[in-house]
C-alpha positions in Angstrom: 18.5 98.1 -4.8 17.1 101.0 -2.5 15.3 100.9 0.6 12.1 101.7 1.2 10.9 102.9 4.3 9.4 99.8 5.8 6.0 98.7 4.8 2.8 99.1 7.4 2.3 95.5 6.3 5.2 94.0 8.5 3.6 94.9 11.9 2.4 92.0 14.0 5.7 90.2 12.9 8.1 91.1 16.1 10.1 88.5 15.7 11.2 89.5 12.4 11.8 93.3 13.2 13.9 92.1 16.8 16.2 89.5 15.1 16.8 91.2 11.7 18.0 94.8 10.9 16.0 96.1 8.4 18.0 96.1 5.0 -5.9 56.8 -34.9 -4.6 53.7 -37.1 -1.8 52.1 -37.7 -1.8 51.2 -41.1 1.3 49.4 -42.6 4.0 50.9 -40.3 6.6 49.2 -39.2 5.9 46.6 -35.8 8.7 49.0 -33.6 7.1 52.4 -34.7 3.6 50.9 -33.3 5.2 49.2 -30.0 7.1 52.6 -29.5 3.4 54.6 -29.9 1.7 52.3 -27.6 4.7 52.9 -25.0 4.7 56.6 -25.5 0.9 56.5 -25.0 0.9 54.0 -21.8 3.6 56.3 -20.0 1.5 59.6 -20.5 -2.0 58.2 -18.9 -3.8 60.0 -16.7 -6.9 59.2 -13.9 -9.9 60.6 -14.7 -11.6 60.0 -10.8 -15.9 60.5 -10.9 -17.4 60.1 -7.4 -15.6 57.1 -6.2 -12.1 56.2 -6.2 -11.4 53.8 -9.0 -10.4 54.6 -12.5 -12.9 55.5 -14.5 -11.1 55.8 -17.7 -8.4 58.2 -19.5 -8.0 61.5 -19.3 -5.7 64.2 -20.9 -2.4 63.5 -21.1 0.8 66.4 -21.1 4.1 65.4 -23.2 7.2 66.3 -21.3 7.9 70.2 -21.5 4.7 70.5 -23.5 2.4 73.5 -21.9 -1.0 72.5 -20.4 -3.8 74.1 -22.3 -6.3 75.6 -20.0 -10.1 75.5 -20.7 -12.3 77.9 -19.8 -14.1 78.0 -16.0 -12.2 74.8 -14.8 -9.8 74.8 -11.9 -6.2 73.9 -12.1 -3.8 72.7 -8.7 0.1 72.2 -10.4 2.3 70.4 -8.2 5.6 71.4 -9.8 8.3 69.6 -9.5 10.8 71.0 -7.9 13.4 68.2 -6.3 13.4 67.7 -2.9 10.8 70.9 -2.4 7.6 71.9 -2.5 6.0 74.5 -4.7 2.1 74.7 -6.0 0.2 76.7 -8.3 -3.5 77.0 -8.0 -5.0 78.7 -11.4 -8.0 79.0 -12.4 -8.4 82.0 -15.3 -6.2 84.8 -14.1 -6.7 83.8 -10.5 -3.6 82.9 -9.7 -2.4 81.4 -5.7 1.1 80.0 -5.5 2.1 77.6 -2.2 6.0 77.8 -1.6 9.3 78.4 -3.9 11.4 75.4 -3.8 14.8 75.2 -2.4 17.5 78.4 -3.1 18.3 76.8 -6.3 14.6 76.1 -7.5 13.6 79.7 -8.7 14.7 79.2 -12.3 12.4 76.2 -12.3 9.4 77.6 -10.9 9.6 81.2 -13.1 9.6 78.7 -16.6 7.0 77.1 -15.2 5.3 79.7 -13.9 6.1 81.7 -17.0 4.8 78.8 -19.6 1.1 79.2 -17.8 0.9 82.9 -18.8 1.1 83.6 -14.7 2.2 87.7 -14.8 0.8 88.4 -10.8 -0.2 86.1 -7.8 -2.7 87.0 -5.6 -2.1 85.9 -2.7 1.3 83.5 -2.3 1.6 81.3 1.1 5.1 80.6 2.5 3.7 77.5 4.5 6.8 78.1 7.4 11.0 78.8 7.1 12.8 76.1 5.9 14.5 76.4 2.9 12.9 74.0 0.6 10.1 75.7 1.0 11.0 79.5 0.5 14.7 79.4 -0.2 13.1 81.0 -3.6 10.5 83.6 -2.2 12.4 86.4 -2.4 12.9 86.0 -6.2 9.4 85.1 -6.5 8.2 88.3 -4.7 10.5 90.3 -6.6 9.2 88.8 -10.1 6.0 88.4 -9.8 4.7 91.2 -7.6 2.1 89.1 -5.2 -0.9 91.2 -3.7 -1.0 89.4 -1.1 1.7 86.9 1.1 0.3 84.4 4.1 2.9 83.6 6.3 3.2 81.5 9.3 3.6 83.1 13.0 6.9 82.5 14.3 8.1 83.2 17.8 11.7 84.0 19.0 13.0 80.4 19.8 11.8 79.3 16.5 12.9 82.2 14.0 15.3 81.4 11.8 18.5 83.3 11.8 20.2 82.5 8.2 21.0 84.3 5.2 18.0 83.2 3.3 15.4 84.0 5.9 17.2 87.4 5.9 16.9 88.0 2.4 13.6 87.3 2.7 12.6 89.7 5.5 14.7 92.4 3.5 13.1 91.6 0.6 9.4 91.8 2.3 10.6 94.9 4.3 10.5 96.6 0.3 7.2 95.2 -1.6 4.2 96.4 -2.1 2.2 93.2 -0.8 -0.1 92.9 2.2 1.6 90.7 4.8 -1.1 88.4 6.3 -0.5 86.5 9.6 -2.2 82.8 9.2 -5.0 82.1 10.8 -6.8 79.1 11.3 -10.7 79.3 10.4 -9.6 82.5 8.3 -11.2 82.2 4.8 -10.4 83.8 1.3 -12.2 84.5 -1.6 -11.2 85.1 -5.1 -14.2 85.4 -7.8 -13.6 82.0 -9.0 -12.8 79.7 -6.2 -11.6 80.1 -2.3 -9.6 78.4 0.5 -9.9 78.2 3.9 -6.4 78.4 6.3 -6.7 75.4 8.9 -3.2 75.6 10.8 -0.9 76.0 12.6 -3.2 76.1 15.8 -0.4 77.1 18.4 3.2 78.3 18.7 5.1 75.0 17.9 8.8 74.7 18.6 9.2 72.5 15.5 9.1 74.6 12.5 7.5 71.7 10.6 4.7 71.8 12.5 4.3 75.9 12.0 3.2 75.3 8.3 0.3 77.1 6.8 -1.9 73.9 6.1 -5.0 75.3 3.7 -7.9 74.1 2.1 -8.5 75.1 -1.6 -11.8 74.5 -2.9 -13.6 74.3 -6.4 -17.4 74.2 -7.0 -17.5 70.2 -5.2 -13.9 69.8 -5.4 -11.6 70.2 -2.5 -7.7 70.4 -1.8 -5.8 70.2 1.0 -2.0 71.4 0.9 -0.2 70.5 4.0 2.8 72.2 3.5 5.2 70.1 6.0 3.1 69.5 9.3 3.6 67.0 11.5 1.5 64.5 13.7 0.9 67.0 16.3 -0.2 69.8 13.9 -2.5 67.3 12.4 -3.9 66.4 15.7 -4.7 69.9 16.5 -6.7 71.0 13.1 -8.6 67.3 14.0 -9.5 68.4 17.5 -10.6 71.8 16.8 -13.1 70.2 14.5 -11.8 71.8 11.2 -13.7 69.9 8.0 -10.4 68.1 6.4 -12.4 65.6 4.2 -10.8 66.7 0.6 -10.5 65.1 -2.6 -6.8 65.6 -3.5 -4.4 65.7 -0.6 -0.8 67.1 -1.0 1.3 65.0 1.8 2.4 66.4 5.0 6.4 66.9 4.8 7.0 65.1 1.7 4.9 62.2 2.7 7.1 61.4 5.6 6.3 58.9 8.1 6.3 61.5 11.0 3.1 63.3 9.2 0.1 61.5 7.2 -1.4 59.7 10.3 -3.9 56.7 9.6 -6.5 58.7 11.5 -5.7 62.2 10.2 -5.7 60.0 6.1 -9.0 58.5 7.2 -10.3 62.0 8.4 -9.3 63.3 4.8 -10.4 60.1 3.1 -9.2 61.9 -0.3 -9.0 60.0 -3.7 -5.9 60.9 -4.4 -2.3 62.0 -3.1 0.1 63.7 -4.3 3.7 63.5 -2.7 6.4 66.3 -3.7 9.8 64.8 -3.5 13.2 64.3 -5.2 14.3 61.3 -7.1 16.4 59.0 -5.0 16.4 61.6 -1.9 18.3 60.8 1.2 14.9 60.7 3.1 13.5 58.0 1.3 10.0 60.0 0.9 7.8 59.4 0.6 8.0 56.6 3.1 7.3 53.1 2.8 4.8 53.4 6.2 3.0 56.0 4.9 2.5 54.1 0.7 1.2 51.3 2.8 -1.0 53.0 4.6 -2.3 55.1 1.3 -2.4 51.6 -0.6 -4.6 50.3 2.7 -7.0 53.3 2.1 -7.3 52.8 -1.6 -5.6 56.5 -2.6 -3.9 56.6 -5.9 -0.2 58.0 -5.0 1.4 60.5 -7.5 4.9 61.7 -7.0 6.8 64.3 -8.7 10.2 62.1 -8.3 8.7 59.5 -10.7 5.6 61.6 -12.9 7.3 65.1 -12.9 4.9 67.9 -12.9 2.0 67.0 -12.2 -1.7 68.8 -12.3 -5.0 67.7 -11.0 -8.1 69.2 -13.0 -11.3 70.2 -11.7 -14.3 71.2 -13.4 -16.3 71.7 -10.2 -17.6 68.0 -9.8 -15.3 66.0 -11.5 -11.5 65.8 -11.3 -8.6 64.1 -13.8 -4.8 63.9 -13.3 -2.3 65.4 -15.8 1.6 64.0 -15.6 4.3 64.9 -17.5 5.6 61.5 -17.2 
């Protein structure tokens, strides 16, 4: 691939330039075809959740590597399951944001998926901070899909990561076209059919954790907050500089480990549902079993990719409903 000369869009991003060089009925079947319907049926439910947060009945439900058919004006948040990662897609028409690639083996993943919801160009894709299940895939994302615009978390020199994949993503932003945005808290964006808001990070942390781009994406009434992988102490700061937090669906901090998801920052959020991004039998044990409890405690339906798979959370500007793949 040739170099370009380096894009205006990198200033304000030091660090990167001083440690990297640029480069219907049953009928008369048989009793087993009717229990294996009702099982097939009972592990493809979905939550349909009105204005509180109980069940209010079933909603839609997505077969396993069957595509999610989009309707008109209504707002679509995929968590895609990705291992032990995190990647989200936020659609709504050809409005298209995209929150982290997965680990340096996820890209294949997330371009099928991607590809199998007719999603050609992002608009704006945030790298929430530098660890590698979170953009060990950018590069190939940026490459593919062409993004307008990239938000990405300010790092300083203590923090900055020195591997190959951080490099070959600095040498892969050094050559696109994309507008690189610093993250600032308080900043807000607008695409013509819905927005969000970037509430953190709030200082320069020595825990890269705690340097995630946390946002808020809303929806008409709907809200969603995506918490990349902060901590307790990034959570505390977006709570004391009075940011509005209270959502509907929350994507846990750090794959719903114990050292993020705080009783008080959960009861600040009150959201109706959560949604933790995490592998199957993962060496962590996320999410953790302090942080179900305190979920349980609070009455917020849990969904996890390790057990449903993909999973997506409609909104039709009041109303929301929960799509699994299993």
């Amino acid at each position: 691939m040739g170099r370009k000369k380096k894009s205006d869009n990198m200033q304000g991003f030091i660090p990167f330039e001083e440690l990297v060089p640029k480069k219907s009925r049953f009928g008369k079947k048989s009793i087993i075809t009717v229990i294996t319907a009702v099982l097939a049926l009972i592990a493809c439910l979905s939550v349909k959740y009105g204005s509180d947060n109980g069940w209010s009945g079933v909603s839609k439900t997505l077969k396993v590597n069957q595509n999610i058919v989009e309707e008109e004006g209504k707002f679509y948040a995929h968590f895609i399951d990705v291992g032990q990662a995190d990647c989200e897609l936020l659609k709504c028409g050809d409005d298209v944001v995209l929150i982290d690639a997965g680990d340096v083996d996820g890209f294949e993943s997330i371009s099928s998926y991607l590809d199998s919801q007719n999603v050609n160009e992002i608009d704006y894709f945030i790298i929430t901070h530098m660890h590698a299940d979170h953009m060990g895939s950018a590069a190939e994302v940026i490459e593919k899909y062409k993004p307008k615009n990239i938000i990405m978390t300010k790092l300083t020199k203590k923090n900055t990561p020195t591997n190959d994949i951080y490099k070959e993503l600095l040498e892969t932003l050094s050559e696109c076209d994309a507008k690189i945005i610093q993250a600032k808290p308080g900043t807000a964006y607008e695409l013509p059919s819905f927005g969000f808001v970037v509430l953190a990070p709030n200082d320069d942390y020595d825990e890269l954790n705690d340097t995630s781009v946390v946002i808020k994406a809303y929806f008409g009434d709907n809200s969603f907050l995506f918490q990349g992988d902060a901590e307790a102490r990034s959570e505390g700061d977006i709570l004391q500089n009075g940011f509005k937090v209270k959502a509907d669906v929350l994507k846990l901090g750090h794959h719903g480990s114990k050292t993020s998801n705080t009783a008080k920052y959960l009861d600040a959020v009150s959201p109706k549902l959560a949604v933790a991004c995490c592998g199957k039998d993962n060496k962590y044990n996320h999410p953790s079993k302090e942080v179900l409890e305190r979920l349980e405690q609070r009455n917020i339906e849990c969904f996890r990719t390790d057990n449903n798979g993909n999973i997506v959370v409609v909104s039709d500007g009041k109303e929301i409903s929960v799509v699994t793949e299993r």
